[in-house]
C-alpha positions, -999 to +999 in steps of 0.1 A: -375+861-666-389+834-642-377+805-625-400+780-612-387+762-574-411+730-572-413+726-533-432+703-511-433+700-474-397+688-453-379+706-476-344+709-472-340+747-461-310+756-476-315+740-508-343+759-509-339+796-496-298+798-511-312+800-545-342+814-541-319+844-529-293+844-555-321+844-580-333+873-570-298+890-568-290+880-606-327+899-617-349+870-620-381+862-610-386+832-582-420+815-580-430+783-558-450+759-565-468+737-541-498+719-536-521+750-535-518+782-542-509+802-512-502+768-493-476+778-463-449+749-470-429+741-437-393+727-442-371+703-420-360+731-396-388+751-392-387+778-421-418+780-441-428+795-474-462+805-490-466+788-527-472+815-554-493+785-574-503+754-572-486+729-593-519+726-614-512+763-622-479+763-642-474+765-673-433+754-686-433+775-713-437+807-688-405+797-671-365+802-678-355+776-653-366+750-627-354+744-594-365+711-576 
């Protein structure tokens, strides 16, 4: 299963990367969105993040859960 993390630029790191990790540790599937696919997205302290899709890409129904 997949769960979809809507991110933009300034993100809040930990918001971000602490369930993005524990997502992956329970067996699912993360995916970011951003602006474009394969966007780097940089947040408030420096870590960045490539976008799997853009946010023109997804599709709900693909998707378990959403993180924003």
């Amino acid at each position: 299963m997949k769960v979809l993390f809507i991110v933009g630029d300034e993100y809040e790191d930990i918001e971000l990367l602490y369930p993005f990790y524990r997502v992956i540790e329970e067996g699912f599937t993360p995916v970011i969105a951003g602006k474009e696919k394969g966007g780097k997205i940089v947040g408030k302290h420096g870590y960045t993040v490539v976008a799997d899709i853009s946010f023109k890409e997804v599709k709900p129904e693909e998707y378990s859960a959403l993180v924003i």
